[in-house]
Structures are given as structure tokens and as C-alpha cells.
PyMOL Python script that loads the backbone (N, CA, C, O; Angstrom):
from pymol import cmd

cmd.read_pdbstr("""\
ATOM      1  N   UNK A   1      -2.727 -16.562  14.436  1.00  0.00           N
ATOM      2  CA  UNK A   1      -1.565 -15.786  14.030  1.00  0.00           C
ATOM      3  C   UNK A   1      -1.830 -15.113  12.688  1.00  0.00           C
ATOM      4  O   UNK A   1      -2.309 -15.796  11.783  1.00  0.00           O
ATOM      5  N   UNK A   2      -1.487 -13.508  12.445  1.00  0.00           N
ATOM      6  CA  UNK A   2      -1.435 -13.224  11.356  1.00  0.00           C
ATOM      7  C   UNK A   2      -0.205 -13.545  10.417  1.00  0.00           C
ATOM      8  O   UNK A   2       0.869 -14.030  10.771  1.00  0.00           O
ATOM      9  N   UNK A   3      -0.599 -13.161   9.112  1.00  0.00           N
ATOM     10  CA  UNK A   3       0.446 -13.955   7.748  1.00  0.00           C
ATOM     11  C   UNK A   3       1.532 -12.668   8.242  1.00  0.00           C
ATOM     12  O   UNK A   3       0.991 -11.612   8.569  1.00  0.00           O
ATOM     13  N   UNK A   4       2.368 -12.714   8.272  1.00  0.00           N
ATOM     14  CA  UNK A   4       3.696 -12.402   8.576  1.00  0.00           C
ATOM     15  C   UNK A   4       4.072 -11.263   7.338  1.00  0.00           C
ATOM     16  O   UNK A   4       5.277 -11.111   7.138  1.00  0.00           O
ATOM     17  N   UNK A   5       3.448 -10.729   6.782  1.00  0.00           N
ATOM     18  CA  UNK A   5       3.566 -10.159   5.311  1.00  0.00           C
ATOM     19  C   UNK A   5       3.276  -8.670   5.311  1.00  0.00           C
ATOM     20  O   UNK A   5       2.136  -8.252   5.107  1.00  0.00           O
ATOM     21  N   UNK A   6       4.557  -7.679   5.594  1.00  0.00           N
ATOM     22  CA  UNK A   6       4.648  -6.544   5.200  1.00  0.00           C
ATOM     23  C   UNK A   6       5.579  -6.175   4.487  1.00  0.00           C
ATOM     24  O   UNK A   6       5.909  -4.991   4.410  1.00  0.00           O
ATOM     25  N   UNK A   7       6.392  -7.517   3.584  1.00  0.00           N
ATOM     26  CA  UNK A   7       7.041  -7.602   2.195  1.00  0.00           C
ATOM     27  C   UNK A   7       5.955  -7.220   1.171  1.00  0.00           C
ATOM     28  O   UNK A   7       4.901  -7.853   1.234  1.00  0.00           O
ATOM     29  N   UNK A   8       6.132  -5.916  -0.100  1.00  0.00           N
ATOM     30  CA  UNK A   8       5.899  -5.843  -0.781  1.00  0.00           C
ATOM     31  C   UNK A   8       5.255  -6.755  -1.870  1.00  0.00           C
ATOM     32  O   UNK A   8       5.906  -6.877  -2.908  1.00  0.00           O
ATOM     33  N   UNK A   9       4.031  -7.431  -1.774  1.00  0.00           N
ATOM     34  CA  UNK A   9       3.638  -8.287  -2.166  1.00  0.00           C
ATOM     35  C   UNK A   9       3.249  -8.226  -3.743  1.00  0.00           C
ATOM     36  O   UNK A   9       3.163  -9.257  -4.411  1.00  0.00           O
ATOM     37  N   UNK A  10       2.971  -6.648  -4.402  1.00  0.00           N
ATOM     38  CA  UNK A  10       3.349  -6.061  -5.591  1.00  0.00           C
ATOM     39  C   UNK A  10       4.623  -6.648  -6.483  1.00  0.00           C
ATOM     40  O   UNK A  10       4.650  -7.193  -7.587  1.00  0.00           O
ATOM     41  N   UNK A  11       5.445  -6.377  -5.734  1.00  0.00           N
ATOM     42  CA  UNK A  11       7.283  -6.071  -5.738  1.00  0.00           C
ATOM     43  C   UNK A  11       7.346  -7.869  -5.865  1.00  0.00           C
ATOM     44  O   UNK A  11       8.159  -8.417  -6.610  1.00  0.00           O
ATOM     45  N   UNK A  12       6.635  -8.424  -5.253  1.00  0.00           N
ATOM     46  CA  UNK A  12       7.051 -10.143  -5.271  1.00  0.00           C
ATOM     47  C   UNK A  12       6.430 -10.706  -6.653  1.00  0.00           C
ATOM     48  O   UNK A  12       6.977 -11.476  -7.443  1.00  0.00           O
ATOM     49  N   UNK A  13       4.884 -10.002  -6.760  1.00  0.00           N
ATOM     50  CA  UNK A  13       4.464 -10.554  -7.450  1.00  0.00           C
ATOM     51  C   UNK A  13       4.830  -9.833  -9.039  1.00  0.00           C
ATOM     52  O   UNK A  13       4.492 -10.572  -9.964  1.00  0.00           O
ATOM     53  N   UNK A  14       5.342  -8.762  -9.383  1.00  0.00           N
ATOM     54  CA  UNK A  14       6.030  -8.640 -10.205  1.00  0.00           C
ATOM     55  C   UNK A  14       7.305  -8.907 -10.799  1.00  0.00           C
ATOM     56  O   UNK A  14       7.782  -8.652 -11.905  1.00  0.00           O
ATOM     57  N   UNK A  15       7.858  -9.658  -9.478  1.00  0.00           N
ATOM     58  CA  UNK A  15       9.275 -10.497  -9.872  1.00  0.00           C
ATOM     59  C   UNK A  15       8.785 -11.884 -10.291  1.00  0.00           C
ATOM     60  O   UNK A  15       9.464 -12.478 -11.129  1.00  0.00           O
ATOM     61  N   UNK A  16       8.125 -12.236 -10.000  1.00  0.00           N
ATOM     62  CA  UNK A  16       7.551 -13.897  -9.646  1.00  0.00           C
ATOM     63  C   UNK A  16       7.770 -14.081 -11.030  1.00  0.00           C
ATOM     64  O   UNK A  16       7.387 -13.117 -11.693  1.00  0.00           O
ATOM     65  N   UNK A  17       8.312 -15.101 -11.744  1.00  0.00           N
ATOM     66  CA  UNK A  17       7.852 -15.354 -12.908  1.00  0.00           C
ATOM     67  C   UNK A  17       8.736 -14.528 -14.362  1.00  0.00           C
ATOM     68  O   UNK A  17       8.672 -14.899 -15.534  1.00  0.00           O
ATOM     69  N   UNK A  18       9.307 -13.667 -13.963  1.00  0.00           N
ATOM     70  CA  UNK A  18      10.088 -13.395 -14.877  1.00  0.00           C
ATOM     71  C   UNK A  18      11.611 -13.703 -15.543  1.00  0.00           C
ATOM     72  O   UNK A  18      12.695 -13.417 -15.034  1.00  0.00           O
ATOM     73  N   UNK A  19      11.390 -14.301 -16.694  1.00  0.00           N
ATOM     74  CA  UNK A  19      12.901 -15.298 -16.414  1.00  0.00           C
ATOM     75  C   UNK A  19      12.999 -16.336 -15.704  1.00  0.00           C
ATOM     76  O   UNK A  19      12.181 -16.848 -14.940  1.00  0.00           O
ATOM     77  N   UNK A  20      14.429 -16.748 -16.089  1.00  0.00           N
ATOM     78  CA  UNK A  20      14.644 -17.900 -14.430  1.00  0.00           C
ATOM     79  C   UNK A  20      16.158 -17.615 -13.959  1.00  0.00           C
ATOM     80  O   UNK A  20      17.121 -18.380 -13.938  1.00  0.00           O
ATOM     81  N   UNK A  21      16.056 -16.336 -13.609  1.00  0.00           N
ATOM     82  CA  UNK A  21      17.289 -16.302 -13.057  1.00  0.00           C
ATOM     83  C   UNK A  21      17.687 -16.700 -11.145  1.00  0.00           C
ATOM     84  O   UNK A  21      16.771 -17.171 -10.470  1.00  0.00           O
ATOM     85  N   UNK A  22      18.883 -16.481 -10.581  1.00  0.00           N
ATOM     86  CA  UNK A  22      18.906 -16.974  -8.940  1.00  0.00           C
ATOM     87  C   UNK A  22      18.093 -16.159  -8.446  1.00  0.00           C
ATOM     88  O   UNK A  22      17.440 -16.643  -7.522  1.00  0.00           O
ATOM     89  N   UNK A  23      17.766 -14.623  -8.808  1.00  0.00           N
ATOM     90  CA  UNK A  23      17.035 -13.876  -8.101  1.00  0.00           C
ATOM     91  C   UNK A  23      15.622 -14.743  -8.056  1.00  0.00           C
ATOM     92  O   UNK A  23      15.127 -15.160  -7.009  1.00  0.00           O
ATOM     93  N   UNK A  24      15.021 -14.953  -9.471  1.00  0.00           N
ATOM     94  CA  UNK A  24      14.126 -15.879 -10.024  1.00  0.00           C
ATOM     95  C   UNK A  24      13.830 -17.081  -8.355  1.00  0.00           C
ATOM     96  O   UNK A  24      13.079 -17.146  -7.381  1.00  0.00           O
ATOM     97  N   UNK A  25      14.676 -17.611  -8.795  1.00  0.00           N
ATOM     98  CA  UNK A  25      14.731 -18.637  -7.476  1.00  0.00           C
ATOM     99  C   UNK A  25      14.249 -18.536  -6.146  1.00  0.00           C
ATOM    100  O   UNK A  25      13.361 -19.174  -5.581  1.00  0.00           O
ATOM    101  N   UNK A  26      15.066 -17.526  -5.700  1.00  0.00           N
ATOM    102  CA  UNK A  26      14.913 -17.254  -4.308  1.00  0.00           C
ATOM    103  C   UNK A  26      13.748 -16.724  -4.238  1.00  0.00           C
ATOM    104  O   UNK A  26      13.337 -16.825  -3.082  1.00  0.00           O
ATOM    105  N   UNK A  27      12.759 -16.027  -5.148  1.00  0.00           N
ATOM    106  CA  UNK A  27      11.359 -15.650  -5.115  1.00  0.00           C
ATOM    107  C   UNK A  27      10.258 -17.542  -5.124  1.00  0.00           C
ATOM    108  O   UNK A  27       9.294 -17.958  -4.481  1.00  0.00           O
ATOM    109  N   UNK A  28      10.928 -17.978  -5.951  1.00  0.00           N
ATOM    110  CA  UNK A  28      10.191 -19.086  -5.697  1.00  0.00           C
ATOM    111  C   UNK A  28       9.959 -19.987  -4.425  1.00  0.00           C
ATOM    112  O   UNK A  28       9.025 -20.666  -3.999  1.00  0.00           O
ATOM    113  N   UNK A  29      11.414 -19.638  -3.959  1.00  0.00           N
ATOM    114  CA  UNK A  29      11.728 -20.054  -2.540  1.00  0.00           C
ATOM    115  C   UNK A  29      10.665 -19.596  -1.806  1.00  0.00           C
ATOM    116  O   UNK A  29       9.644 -20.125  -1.366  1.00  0.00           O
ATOM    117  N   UNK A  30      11.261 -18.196  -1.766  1.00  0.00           N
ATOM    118  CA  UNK A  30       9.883 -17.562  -0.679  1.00  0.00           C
ATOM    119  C   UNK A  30       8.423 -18.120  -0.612  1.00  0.00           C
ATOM    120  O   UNK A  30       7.915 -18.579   0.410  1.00  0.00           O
ATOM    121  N   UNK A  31       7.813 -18.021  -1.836  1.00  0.00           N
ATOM    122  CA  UNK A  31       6.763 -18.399  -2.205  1.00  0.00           C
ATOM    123  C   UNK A  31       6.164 -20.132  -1.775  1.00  0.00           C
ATOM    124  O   UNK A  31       5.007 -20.373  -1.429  1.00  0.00           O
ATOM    125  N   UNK A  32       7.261 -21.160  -1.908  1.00  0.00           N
ATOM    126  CA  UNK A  32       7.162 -22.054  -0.920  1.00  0.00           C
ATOM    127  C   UNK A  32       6.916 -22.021   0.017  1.00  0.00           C
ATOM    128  O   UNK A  32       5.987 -22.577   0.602  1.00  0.00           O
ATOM    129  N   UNK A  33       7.951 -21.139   0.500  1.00  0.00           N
ATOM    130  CA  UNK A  33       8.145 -20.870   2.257  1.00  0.00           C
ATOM    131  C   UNK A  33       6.586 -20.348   2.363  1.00  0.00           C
ATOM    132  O   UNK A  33       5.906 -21.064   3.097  1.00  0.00           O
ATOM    133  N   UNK A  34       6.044 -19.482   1.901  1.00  0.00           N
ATOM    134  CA  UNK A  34       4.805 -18.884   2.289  1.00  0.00           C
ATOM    135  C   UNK A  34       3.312 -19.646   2.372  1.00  0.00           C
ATOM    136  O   UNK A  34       2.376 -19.308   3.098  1.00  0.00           O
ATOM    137  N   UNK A  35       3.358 -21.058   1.183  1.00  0.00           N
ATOM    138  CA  UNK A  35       2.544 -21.666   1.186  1.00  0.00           C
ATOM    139  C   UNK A  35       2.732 -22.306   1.953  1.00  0.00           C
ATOM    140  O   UNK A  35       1.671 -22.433   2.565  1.00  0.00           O
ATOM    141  N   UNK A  36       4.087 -23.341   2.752  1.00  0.00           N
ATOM    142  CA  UNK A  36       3.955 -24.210   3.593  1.00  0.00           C
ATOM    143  C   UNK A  36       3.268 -23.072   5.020  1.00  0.00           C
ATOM    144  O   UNK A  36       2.555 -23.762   5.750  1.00  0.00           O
ATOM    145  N   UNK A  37       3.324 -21.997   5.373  1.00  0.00           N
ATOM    146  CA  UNK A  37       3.419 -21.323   6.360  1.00  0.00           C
ATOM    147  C   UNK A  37       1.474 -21.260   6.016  1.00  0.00           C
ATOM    148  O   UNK A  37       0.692 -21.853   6.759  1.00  0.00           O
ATOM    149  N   UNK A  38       1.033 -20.494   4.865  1.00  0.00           N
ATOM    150  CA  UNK A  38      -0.317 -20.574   5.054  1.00  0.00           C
ATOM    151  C   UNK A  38      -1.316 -21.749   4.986  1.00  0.00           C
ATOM    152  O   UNK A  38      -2.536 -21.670   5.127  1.00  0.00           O
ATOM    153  N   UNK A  39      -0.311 -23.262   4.654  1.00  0.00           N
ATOM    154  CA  UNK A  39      -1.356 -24.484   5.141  1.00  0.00           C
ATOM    155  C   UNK A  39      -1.320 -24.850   6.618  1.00  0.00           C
ATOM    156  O   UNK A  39      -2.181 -25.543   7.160  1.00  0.00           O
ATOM    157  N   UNK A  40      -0.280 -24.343   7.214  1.00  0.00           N
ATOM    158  CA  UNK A  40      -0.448 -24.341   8.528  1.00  0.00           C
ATOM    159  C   UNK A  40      -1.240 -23.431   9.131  1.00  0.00           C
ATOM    160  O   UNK A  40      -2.130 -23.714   9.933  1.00  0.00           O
ATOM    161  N   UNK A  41      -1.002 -22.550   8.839  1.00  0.00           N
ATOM    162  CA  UNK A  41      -1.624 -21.239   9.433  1.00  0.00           C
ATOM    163  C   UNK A  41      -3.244 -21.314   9.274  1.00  0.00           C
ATOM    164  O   UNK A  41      -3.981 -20.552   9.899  1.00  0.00           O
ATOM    165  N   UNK A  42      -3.567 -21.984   8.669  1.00  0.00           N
ATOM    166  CA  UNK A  42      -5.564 -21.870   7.999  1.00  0.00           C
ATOM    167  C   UNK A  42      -6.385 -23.368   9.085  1.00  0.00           C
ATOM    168  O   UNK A  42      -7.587 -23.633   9.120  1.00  0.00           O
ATOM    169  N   UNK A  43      -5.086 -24.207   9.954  1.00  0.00           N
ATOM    170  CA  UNK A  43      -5.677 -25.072  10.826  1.00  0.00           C
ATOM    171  C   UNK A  43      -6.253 -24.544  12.138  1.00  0.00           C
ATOM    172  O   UNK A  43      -5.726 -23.905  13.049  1.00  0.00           O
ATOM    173  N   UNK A  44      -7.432 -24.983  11.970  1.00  0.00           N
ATOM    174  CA  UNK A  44      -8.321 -24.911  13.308  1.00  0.00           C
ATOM    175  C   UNK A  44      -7.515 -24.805  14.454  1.00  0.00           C
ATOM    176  O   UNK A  44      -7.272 -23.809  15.134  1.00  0.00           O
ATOM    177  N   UNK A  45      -7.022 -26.302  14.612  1.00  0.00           N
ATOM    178  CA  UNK A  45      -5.998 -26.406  16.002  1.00  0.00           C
ATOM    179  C   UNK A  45      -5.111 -27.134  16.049  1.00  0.00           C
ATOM    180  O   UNK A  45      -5.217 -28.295  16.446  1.00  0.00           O
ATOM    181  N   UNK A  46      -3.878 -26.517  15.591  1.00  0.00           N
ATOM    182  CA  UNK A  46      -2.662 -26.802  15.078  1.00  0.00           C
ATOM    183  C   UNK A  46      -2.198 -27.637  16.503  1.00  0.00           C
ATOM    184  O   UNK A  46      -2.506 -27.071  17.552  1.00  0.00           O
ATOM    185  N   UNK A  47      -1.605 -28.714  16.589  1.00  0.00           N
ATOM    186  CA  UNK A  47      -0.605 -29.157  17.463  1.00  0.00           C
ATOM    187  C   UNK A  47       0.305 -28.587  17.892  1.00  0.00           C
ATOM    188  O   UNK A  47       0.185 -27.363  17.847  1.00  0.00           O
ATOM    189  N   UNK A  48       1.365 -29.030  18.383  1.00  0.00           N
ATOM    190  CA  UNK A  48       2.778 -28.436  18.991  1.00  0.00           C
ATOM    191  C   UNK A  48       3.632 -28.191  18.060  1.00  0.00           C
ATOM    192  O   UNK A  48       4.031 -27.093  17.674  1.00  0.00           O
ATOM    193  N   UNK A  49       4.059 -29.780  17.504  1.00  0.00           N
ATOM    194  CA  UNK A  49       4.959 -29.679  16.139  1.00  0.00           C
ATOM    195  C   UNK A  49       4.377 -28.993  15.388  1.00  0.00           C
ATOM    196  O   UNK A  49       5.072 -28.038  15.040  1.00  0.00           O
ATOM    197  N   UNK A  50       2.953 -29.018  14.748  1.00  0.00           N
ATOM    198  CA  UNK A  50       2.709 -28.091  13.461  1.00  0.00           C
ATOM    199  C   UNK A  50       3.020 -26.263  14.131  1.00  0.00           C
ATOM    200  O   UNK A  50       3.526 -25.496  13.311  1.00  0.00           O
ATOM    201  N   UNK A  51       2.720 -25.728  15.473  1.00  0.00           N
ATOM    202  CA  UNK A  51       3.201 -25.132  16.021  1.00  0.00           C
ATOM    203  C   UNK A  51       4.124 -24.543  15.961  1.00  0.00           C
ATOM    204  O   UNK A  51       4.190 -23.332  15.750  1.00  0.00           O
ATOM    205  N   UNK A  52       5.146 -25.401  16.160  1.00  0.00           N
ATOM    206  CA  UNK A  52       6.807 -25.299  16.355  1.00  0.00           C
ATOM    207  C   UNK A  52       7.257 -25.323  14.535  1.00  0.00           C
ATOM    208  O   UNK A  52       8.216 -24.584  14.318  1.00  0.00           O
ATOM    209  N   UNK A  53       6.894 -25.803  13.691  1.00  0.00           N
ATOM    210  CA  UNK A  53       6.864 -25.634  12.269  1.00  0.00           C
ATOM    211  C   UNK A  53       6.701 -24.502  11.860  1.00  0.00           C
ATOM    212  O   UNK A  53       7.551 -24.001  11.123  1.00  0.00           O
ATOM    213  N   UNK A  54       5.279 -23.636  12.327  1.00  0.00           N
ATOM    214  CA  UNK A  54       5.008 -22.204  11.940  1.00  0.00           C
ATOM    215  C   UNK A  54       6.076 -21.299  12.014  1.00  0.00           C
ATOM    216  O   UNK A  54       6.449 -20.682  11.017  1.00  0.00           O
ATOM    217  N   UNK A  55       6.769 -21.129  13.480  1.00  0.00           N
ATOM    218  CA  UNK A  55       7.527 -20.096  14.126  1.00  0.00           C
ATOM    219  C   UNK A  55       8.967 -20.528  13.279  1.00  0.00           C
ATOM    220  O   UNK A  55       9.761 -19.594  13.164  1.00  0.00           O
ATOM    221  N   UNK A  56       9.423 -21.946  12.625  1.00  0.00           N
ATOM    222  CA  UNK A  56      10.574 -21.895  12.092  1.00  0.00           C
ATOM    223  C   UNK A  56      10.196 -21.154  10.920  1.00  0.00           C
ATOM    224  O   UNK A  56      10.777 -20.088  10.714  1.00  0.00           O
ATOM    225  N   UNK A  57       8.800 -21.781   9.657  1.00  0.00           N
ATOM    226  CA  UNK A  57       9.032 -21.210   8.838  1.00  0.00           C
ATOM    227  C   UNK A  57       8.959 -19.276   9.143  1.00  0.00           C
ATOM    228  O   UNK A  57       9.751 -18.558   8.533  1.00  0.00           O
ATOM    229  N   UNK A  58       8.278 -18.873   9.793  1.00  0.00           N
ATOM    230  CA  UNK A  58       8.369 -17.336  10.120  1.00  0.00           C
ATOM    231  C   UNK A  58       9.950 -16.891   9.739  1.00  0.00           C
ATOM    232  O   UNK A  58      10.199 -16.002   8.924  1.00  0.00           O
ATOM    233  N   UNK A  59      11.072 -17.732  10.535  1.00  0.00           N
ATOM    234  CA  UNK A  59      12.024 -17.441  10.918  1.00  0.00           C
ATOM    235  C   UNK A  59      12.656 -17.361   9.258  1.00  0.00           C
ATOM    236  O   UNK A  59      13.016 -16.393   8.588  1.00  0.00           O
ATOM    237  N   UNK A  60      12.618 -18.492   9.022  1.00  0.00           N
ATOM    238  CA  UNK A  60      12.877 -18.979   7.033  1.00  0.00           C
ATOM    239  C   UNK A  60      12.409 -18.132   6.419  1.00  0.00           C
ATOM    240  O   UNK A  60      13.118 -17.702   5.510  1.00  0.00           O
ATOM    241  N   UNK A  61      11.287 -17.614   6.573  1.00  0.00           N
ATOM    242  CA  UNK A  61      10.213 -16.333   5.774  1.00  0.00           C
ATOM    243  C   UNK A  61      11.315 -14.977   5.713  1.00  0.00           C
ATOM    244  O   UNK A  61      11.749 -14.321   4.766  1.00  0.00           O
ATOM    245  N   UNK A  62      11.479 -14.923   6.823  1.00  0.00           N
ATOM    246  CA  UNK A  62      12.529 -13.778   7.370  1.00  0.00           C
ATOM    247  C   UNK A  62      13.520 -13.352   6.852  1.00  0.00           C
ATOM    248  O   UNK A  62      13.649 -12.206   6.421  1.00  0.00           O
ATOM    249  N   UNK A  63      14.339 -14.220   6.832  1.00  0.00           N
ATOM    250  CA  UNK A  63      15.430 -14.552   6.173  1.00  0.00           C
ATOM    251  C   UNK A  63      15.686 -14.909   4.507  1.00  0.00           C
ATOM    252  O   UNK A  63      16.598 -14.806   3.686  1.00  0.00           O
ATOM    253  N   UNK A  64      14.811 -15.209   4.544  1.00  0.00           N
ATOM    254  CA  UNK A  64      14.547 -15.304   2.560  1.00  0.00           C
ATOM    255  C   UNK A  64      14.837 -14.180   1.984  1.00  0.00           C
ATOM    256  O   UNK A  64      15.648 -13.895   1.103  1.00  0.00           O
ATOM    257  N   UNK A  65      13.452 -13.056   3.082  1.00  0.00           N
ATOM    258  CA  UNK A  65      12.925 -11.977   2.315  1.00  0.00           C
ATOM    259  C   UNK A  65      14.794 -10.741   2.462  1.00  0.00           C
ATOM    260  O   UNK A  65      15.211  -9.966   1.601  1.00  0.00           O
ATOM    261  N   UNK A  66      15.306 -10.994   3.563  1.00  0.00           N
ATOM    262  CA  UNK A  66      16.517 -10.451   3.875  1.00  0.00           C
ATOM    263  C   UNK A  66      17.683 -10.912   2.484  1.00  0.00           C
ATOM    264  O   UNK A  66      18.324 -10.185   1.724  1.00  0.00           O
ATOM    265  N   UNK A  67      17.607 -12.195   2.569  1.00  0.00           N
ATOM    266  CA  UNK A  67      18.583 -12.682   1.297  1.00  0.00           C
ATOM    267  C   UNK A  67      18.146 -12.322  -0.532  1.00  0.00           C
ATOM    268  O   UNK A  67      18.849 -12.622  -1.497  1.00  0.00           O
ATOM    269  N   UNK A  68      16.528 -11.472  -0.573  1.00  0.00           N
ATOM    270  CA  UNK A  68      16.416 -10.883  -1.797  1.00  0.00           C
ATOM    271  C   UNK A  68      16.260  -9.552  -1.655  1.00  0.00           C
ATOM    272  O   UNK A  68      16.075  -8.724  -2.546  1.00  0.00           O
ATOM    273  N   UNK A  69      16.352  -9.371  -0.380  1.00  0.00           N
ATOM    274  CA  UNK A  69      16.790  -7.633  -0.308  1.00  0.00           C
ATOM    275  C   UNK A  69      18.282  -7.332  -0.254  1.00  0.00           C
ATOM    276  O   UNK A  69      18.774  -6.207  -0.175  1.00  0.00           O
ATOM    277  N   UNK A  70      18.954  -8.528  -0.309  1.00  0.00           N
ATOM    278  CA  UNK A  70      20.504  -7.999  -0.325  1.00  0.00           C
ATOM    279  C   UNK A  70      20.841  -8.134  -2.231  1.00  0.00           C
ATOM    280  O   UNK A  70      21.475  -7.464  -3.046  1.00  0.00           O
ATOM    281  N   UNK A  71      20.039  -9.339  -2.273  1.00  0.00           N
ATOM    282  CA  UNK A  71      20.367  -9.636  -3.670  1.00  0.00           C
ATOM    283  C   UNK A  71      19.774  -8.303  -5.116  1.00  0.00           C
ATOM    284  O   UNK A  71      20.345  -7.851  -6.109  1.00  0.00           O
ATOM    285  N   UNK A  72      18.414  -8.095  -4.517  1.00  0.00           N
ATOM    286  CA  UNK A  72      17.956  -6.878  -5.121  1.00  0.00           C
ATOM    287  C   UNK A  72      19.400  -5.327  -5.515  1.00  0.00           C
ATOM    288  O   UNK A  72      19.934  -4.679  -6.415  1.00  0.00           O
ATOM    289  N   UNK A  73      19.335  -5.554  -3.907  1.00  0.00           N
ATOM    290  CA  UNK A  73      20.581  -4.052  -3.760  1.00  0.00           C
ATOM    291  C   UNK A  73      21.751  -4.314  -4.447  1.00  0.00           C
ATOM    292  O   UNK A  73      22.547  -3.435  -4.776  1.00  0.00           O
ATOM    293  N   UNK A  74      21.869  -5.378  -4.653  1.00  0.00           N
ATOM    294  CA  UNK A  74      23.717  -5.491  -5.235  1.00  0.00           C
ATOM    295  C   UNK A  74      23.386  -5.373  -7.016  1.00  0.00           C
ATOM    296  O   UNK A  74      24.318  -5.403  -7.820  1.00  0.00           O
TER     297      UNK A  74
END
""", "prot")
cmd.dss("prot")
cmd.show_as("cartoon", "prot")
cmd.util.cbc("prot")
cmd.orient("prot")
């Protein structure tokens, strides 16, 4: 599976780290979300559950990046 990533990775990594505000946060979030997703993602031969783990975090990935594009716009 490819990394799921046609979020502005510039745009992330120039927020990352500045301050600590909620926006602050929810970038850190993501950034979790992304590492648990690429220690799965780098296994030879993932099981079912680690499997079924990937496609939630995708889903979490998704939705993050949606909840700092609303937060960005407001």
C-alpha cells in the first residue's frame, strides 16, 4: 500500500512545531496518526488485525487532515 499522503506535507511541516496552540495539536495528532500508519505499513507481511489497523488508521488520517482543514479556514 502506498502512504496515503497528498496533504501538503510543506504546509504540515511548517505548522509542526510552532507554538502550542489546538491547531498545534491536531498537527501532532496527525503526525501520530502517520507514524502508527508507517510502522505498519514498512511490514513485510502484515496479518489481518495489523491489516484491519492500517485501513482504520487511513480512515483517522482522513479525518484529521479534514478537521485541520476546517480549523485552518475558520
Amino acid at each position: 500500500m502506498c502512504h496515503p499522503d497528498n496533504f501538503s506535507q510543506s504546509a504540515f511541516d511548517a505548522r509542526y512545531g510552532v507554538g502550542n496552540t489546538a491547531l498545534d495539536d491536531e498537527y501532532d495528532y496527525l503526525r501520530g496518526l502517520q507514524d502508527a500508519y508507517d510502522a505498519i505499513d514498512v511490514l513485510e507481511d502484515p496479518n489481518e488485525g495489523q491489516l484491519s489497523e492500517l485501513l482504520a488508521l487511513e480512515d483517522q488520517i482522513a479525518d484529521q487532515r479534514v478537521t485541520i482543514s476546517m480549523m485552518e479556514d475558520a
